[in-house]
FILUM-175200 format. One record per residue: x, y, z of N, C-alpha, C in turn; residue number from 1. Coordinates in pm, 1 decimal, padded with zeros to 6 digits, always signed. Each point is the difference from the previous one (the first is absolute). Layout:
REM FILUM-175200
X:Y:Z:X:Y:Z:X:Y:Z:NUM
...
REM end
This chain:
REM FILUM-175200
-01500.6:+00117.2:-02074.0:-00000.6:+00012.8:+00145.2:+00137.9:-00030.0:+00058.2:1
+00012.9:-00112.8:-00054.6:+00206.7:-00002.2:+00054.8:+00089.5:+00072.8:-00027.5:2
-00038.5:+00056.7:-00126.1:+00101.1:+00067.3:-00065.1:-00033.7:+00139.5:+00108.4:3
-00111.7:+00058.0:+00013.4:+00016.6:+00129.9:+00083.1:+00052.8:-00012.6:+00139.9:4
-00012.6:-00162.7:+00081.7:+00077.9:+00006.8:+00127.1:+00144.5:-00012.4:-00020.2:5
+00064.3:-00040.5:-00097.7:+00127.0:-00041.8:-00037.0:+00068.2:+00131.1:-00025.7:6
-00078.7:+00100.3:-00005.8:+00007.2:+00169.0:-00058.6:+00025.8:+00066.0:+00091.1:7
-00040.9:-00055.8:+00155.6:-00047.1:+00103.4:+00082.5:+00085.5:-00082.5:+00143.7:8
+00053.7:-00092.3:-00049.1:+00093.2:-00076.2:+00086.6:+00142.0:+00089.8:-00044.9:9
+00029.7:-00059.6:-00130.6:+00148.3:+00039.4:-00046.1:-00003.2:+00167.0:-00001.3:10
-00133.8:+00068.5:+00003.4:+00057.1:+00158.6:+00020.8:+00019.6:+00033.1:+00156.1:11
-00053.0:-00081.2:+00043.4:+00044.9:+00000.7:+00183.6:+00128.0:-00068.2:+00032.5:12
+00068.9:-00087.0:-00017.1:+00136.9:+00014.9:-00025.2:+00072.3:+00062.0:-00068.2:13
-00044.2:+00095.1:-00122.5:+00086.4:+00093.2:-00012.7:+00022.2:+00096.1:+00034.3:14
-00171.6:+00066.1:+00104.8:+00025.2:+00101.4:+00121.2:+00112.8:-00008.8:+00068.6:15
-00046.3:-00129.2:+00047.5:+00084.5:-00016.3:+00126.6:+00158.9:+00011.3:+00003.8:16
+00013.9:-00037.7:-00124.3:+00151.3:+00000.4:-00040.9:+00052.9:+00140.6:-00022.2:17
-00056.9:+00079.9:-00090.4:+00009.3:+00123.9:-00044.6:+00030.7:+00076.2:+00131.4:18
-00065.6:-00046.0:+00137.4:-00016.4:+00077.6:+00120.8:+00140.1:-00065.8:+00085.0:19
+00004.2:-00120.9:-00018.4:+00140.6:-00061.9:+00088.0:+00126.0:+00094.4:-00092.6:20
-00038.3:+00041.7:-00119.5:+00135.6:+00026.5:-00085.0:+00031.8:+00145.7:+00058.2:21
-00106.9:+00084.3:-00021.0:-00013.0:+00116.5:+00057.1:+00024.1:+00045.8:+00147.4:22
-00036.1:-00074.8:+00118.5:+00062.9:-00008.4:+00122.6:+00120.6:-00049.4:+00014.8:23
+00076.1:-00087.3:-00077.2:+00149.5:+00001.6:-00032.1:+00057.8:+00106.0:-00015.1:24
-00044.2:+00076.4:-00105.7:+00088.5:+00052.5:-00042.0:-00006.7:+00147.5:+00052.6:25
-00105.6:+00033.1:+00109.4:-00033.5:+00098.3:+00064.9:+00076.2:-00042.2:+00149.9:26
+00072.6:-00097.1:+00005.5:+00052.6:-00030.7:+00149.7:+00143.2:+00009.8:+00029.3:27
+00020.6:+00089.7:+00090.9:+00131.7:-00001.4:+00002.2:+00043.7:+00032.4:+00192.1:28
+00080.2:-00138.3:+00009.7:-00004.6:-00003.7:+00151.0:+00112.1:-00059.8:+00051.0:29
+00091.7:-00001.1:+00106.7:+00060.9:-00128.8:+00048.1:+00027.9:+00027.4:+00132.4:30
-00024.6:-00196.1:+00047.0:-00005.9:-00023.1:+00099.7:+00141.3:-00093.4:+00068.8:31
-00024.4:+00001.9:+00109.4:+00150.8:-00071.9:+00055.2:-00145.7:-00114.1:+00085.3:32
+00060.4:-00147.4:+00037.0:-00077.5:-00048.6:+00074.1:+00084.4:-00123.9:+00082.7:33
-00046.6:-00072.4:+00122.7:+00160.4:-00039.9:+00025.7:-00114.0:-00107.7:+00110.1:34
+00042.6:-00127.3:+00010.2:-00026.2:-00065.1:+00096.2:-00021.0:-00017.5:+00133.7:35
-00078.7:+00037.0:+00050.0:-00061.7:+00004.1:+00157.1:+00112.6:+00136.9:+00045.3:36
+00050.4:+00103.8:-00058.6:+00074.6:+00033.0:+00023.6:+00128.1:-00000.6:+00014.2:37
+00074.4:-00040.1:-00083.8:+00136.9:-00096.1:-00008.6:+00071.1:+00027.8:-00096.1:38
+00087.1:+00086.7:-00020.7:+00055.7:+00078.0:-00094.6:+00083.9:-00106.2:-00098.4:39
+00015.9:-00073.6:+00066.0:+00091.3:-00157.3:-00110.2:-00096.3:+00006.5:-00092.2:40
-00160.3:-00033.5:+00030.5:-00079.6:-00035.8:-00121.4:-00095.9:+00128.6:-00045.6:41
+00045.0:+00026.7:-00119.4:-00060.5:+00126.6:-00032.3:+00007.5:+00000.0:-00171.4:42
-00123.8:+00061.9:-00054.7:-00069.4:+00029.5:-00094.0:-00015.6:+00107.6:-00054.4:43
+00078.6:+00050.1:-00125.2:-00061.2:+00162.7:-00029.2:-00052.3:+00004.9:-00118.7:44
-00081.2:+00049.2:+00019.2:-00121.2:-00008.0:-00126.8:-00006.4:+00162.2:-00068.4:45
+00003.3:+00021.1:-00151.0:+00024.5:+00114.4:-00053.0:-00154.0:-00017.0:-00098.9:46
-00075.3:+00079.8:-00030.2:-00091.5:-00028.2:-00083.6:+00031.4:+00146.5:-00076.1:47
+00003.6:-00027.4:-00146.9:+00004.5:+00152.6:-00057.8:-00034.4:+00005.4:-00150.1:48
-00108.5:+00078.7:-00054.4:-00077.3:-00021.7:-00079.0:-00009.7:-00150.8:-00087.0:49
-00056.1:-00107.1:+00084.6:-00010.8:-00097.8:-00097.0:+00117.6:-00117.8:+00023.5:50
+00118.6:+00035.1:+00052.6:+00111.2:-00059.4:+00018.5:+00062.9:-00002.3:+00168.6:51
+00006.0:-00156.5:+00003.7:+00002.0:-00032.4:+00143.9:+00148.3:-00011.3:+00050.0:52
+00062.5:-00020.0:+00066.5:+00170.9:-00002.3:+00054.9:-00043.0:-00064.3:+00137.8:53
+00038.4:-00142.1:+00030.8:+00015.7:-00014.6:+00125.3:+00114.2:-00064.2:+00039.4:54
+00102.8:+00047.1:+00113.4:+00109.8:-00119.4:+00056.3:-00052.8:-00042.2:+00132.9:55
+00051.2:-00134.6:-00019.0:-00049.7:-00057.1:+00086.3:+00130.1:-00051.6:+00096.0:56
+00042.7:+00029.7:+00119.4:+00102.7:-00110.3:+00058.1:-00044.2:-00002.6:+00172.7:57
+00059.1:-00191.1:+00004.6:-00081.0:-00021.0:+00127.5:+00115.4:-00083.1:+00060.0:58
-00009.2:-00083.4:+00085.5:+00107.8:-00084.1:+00110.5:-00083.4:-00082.5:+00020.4:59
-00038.7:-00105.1:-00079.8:-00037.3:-00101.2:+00043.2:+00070.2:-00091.4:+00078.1:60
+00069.0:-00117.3:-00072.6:+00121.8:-00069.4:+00052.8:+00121.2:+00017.6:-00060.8:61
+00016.4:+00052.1:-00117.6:+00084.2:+00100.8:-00005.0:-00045.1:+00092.2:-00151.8:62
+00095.4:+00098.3:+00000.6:-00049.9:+00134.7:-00050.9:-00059.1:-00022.5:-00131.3:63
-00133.1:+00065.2:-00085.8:-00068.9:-00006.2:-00042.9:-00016.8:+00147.3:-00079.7:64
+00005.0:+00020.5:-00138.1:-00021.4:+00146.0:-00025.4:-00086.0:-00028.6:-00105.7:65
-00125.2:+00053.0:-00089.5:+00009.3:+00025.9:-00107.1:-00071.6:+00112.9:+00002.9:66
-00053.3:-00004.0:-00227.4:-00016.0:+00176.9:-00038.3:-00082.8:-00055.1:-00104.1:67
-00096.1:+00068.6:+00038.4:-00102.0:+00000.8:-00100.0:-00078.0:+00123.5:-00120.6:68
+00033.4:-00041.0:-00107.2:-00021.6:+00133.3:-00106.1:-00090.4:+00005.0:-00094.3:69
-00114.6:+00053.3:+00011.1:-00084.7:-00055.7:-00121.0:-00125.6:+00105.3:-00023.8:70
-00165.2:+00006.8:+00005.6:-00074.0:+00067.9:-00017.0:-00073.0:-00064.0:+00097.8:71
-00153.5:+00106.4:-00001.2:-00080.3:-00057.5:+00071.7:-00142.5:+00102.3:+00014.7:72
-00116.5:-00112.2:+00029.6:-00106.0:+00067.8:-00044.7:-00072.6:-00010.4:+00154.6:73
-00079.8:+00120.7:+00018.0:-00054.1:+00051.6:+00173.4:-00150.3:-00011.1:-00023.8:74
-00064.8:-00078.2:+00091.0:-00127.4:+00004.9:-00005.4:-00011.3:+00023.6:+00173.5:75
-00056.0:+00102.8:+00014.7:-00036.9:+00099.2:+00120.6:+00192.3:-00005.8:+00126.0:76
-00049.3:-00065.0:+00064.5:+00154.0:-00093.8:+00052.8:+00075.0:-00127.2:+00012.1:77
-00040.0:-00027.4:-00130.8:+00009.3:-00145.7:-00044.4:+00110.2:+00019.9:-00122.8:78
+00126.8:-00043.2:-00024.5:+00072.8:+00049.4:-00060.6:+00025.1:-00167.4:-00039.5:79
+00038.5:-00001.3:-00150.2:-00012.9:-00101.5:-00101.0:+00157.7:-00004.0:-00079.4:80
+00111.7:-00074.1:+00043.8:+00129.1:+00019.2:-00074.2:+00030.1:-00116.2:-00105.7:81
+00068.9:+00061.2:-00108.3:+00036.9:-00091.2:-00092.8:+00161.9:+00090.3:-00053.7:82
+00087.0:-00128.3:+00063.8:+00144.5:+00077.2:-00051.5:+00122.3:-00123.0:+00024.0:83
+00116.4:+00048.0:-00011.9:+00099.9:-00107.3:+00021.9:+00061.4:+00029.5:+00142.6:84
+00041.4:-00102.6:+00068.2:+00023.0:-00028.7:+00173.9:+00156.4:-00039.4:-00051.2:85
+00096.5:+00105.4:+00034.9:+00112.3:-00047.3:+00051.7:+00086.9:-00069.6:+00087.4:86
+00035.4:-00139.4:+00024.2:+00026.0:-00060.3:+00142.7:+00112.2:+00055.7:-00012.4:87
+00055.7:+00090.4:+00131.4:+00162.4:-00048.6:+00032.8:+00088.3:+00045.2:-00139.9:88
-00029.4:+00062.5:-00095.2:+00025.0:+00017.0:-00104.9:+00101.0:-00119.1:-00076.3:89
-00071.1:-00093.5:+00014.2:+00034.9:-00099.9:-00069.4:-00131.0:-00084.1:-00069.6:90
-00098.9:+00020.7:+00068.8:-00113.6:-00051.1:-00113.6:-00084.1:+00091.3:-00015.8:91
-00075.8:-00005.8:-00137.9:-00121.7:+00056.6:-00013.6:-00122.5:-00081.0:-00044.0:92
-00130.8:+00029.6:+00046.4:-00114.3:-00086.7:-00082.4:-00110.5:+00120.5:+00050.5:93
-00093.8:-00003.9:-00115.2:-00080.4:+00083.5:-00003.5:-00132.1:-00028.7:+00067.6:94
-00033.0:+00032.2:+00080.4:-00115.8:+00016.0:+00087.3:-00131.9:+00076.4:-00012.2:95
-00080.3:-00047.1:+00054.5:-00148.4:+00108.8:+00060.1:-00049.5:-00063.7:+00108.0:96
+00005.8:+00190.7:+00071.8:-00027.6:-00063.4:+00171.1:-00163.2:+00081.0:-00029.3:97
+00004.0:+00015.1:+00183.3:-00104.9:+00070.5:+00044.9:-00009.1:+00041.6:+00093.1:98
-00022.8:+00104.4:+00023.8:-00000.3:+00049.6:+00200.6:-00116.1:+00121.6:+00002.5:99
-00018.6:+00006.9:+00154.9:-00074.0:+00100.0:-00001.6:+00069.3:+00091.1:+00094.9:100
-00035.3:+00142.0:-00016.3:+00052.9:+00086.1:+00121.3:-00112.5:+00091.4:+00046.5:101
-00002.9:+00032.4:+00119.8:-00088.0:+00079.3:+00087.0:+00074.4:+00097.6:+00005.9:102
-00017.0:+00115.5:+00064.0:+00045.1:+00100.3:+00081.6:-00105.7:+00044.9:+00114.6:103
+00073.6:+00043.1:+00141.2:-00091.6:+00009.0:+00110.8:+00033.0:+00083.1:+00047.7:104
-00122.1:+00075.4:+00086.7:-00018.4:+00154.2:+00053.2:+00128.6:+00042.6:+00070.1:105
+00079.4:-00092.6:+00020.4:+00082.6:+00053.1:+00030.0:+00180.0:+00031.5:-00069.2:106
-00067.4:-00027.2:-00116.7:+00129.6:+00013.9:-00055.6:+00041.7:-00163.5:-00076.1:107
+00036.1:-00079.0:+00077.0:+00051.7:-00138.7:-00022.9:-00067.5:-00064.7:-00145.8:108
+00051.0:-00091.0:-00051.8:-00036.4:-00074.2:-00131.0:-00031.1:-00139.9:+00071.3:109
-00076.1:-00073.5:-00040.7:+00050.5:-00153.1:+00017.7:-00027.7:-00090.3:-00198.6:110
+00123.4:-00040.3:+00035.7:-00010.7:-00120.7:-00141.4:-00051.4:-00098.3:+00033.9:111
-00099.1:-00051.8:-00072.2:-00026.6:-00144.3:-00022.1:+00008.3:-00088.3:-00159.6:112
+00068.7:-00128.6:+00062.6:+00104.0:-00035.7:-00155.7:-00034.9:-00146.0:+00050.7:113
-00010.3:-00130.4:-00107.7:+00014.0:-00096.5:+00015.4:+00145.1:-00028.9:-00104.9:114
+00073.8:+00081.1:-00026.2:+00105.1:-00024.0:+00018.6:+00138.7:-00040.7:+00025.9:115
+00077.4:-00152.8:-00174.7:+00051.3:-00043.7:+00100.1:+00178.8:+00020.2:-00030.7:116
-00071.5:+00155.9:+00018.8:+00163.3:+00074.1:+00035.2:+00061.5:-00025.8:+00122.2:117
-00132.3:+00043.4:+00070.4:+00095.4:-00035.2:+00171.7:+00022.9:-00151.7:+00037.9:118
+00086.6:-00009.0:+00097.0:+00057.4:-00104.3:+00040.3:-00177.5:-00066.1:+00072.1:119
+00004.5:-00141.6:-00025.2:-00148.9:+00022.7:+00026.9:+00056.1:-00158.5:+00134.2:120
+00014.5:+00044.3:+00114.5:+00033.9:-00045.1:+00105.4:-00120.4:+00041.8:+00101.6:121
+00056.1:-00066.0:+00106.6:-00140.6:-00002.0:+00115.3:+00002.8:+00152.6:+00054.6:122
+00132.9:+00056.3:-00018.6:-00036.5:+00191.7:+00097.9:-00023.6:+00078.8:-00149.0:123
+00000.7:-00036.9:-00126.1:+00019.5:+00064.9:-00064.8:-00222.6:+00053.1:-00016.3:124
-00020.7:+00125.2:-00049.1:-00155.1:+00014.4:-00021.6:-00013.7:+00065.5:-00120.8:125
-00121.5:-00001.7:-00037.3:-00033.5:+00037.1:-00161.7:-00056.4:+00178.3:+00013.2:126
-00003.6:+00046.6:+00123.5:-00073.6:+00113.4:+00033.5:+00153.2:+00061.6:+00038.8:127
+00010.1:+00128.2:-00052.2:+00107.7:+00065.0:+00035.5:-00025.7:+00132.6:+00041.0:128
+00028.7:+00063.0:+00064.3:-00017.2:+00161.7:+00069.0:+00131.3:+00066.4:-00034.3:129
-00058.6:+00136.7:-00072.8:+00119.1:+00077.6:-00007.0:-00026.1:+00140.2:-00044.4:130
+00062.5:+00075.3:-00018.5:-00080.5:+00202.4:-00064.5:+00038.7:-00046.2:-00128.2:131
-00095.2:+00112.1:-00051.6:-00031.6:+00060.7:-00103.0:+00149.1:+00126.5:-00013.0:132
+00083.4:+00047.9:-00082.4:+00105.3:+00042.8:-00007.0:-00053.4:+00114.3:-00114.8:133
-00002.5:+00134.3:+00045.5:-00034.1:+00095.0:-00056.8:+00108.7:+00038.7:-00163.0:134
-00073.5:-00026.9:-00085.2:+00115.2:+00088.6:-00098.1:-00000.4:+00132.1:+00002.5:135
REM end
């Protein structure tokens, strides 16, 4: 009896996986996204079969850049990263984030990231608005 739920667990995580791998690698998109509107702090996000590209540079208290390079697995709009984070190109350490993105009837994207790329100050927000950038 355990042995058949233990069967029917681990083949449902390997759906699920098989399906995050496959919507990876079927996704290919990028977005620009930027703080309440504020071109200092801005985000561009590249997704392309399987492999993610993001730079990041903002103005906190003072200037702030990095670049993030790695893979990543999509479950509906829930996007799952595991790669190395360039600071300033002077450090690297390898990371896994998480964000989600919408897109709305009218065009616009919004990111949501707990995220602690951005400068995480009292104007700074975890919800970002920005397009979708046609390839």
């Amino acid at each position: 009896m355990l042995n058949k739920a233990l069967i029917g667990i681990v083949s449902a995580l390997v759906f699920l996986f098989i399906q995050a791998v496959i919507s990876s690698v079927n996704t290919k998109a990028t977005y620009e996204f930027s703080t309440n509107n504020n071109i200092e702090d801005t985000l561009k996000l590249t997704l392309n079969d399987g492999h993610v590209s993001m730079l990041i540079s903002n103005n906190c208290k003072t200037y702030y850049s990095s670049r993030f390079d790695g893979v990543f697995l999509r479950f509906q709009n829930h996007y799952y990263l595991f790669g190395i984070e360039h600071i300033d190109n002077n450090n690297s350490q390898l990371t896994f984030s998480n964000f989600f993105i919408d897109l709305l009837r009218s065009g616009d994207a919004i990111y949501i990231s707990r995220s602690p790329s951005f400068c995480q100050s009292n104007d700074s927000s975890d919800v970002l608005l920005g397009k979708r950038i046609i390839n």
